[in-house]
Structure formats: C-alpha cells, structure tokens
VEXLUMBA-606884 format. One line per 8 residues: for each residue x, z, y of C-alpha. Coordinates in nm, 3 decimals, m for minus. Each point is the difference from the previous one (the first is absolute). Last residue first. Layout:
residues N
X/Z/Y | ... .
This chain:
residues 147
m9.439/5.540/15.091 | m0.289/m0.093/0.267 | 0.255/0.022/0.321 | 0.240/m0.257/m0.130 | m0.313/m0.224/m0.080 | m0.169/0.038/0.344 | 0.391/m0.036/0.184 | 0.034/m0.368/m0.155 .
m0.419/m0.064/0.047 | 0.085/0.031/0.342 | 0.358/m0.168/0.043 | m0.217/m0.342/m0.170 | m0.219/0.088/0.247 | 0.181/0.002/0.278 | 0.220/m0.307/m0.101 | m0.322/m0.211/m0.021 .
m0.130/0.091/0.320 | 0.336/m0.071/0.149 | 0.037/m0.289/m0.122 | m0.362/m0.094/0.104 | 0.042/0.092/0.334 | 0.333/m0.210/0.077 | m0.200/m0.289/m0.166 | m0.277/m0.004/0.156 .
0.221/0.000/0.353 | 0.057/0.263/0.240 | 0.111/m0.095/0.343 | 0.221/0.233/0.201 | m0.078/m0.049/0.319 | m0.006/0.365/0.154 | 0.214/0.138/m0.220 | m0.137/0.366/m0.056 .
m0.269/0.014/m0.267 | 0.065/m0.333/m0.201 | 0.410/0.072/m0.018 | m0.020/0.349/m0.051 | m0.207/m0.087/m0.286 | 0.247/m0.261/m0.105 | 0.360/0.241/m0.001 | m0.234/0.213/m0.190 .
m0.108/m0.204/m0.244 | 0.304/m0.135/m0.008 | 0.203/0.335/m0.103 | m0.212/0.150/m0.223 | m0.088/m0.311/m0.220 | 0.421/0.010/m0.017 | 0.020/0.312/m0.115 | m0.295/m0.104/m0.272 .
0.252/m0.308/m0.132 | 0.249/0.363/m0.099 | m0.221/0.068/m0.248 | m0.131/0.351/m0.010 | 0.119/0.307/m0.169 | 0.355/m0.164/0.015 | 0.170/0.323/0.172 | 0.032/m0.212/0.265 .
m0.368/m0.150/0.041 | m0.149/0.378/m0.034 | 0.132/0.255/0.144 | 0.248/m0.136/0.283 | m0.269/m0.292/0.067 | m0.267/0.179/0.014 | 0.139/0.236/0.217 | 0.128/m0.244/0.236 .
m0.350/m0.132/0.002 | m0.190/0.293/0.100 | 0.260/0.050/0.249 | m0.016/m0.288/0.199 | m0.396/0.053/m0.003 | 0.078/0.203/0.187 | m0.234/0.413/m0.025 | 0.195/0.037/m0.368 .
m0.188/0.123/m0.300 | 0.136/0.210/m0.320 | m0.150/0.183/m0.249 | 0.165/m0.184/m0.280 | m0.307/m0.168/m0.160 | m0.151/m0.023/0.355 | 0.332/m0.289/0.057 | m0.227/m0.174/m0.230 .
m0.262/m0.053/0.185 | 0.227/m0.063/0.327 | 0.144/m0.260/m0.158 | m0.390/m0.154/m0.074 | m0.107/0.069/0.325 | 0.295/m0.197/0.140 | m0.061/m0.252/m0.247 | m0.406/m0.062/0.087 .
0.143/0.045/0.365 | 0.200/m0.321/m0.022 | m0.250/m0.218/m0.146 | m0.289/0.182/0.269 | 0.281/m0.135/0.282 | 0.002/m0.339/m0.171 | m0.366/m0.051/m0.053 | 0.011/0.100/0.404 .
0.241/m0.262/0.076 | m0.148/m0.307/m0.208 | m0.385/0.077/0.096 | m0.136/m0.334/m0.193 | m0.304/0.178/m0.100 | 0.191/m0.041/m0.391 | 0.297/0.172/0.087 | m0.243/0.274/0.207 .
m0.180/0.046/m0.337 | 0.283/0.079/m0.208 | 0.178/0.216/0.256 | m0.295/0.227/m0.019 | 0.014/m0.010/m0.357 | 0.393/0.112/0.007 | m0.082/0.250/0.282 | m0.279/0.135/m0.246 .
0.303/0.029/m0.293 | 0.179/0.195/0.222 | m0.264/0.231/0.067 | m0.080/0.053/m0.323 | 0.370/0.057/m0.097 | 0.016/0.270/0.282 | m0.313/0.166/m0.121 | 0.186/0.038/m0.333 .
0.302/0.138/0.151 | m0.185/0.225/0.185 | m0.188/0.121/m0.307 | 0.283/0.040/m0.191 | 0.173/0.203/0.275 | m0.234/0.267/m0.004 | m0.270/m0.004/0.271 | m0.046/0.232/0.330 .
m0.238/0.029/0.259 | 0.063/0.055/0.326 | m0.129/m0.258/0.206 | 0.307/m0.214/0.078 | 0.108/0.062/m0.388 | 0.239/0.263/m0.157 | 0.173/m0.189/m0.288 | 0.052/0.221/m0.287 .
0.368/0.022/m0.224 | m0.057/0.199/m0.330 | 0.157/0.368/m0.094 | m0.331/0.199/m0.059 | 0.158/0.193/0.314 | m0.048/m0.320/0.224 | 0.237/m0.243/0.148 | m0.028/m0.163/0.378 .
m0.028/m0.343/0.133 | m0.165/m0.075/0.381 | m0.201/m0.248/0.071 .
C-alpha cells in the first residue's frame, strides 16, 4: 500500500486494487479486523489450539496499533516498526499506559515463540494471558479512537 495526500488536504490509502478510502474508514476497518482476530483467538483458546489463539492474541494488537497509527497516516512494512512507532508516539508521550508497552513486547516475544521454535509448548494458561491482555489493549485503543 502505498500513502499519498490529496488536494482536499486529507491522507488516502491507495489499496491492492485501486481503490481508495479516507483514513477514517481504514482505521475503522482496521479496528474490525482487530476485534475479529480477538474472536478468532476466543474460539481457538477454547478448541484447545494454545499457539494459534496466541498468534490471533497478538495480531488482534498488532491490528489494533496499526489502527491507530491510520490516525497519523503512517504504516510501516515490520512489524518492528509498527511498534517502535507506537511506542515513540504514544506510550512515551503517556497517551497510553506504559503496562500496554509491555503487552507489546511479550506478545511478540511469544508469537515468535509458537510459530518458529520448534518445541515450544503452549500452555492454557500462556494463551489465555495473552487473550486477555489483547483485549484488554483492544478495547484500550477502541476508546482512544472513539473520542
């Protein structure tokens, strides 16, 4: 995706198939999709699927940095850099609680742990912090976006 500004003076997002949305939207869809990730985590917690409830934890908070990163026109291709950002703009300046920097950081450090260690073991518990922590990050970012 690629960002550019318009004459009327507001930030678009050109999509994969050409079309184009104003950032509200996108940050909107972005919340959705977070949210769905957070559902889908839901339901793999309680199937017993420990390391992919984790993964969908982690991308519910990913999706939900990166929807409100839209609010400032900005996205990064690493996720490295989506969360650097967030961090600079948003935990330091004391938008968001510091606790939420550290959310970042394990669920992270986790996923990478369930999708590339080869016997890393996942336990109920391990998914349902995580679950928990994502949403509680979620609705966080919702009610910062809805004021």
């Amino acid at each position: 995706m690629n960002l550019k500004s318009t004459k009327r003076n507001f930030r678009i997002i050109e999509t994969l198939r050409g079309r184009e949305c104003r950032l509200d939207n996108l940050t909107e869809y972005r919340l959705a999709n977070a949210k769905e990730k957070l559902e889908s985590a839901k339901l793999l917690l309680d199937a017993g699927k420990y390391k992919d409830s984790i993964g969908r934890s982690y991308y519910a908070i990913f999706t939900s940095l990166r929807a409100v990163l839209s609010k400032d026109g900005v996205d990064f291709s690493k996720h490295a850099g989506v969360i650097a950002y967030f961090q600079r703009e948003y935990i330091k300046t004391g938008i968001f609680d510091k606790k939420y920097s550290k959310y970042v950081q394990s669920a992270f450090q986790i996923r990478n742990s369930c999708d590339y260690d080869d016997f890393f073991i996942a336990s109920r518990q391990d998914a349902e912090e995580q679950y928990q922590k994502a949403e509680e990050l979620y609705e966080e970012v919702k009610a910062f976006l809805e004021k």
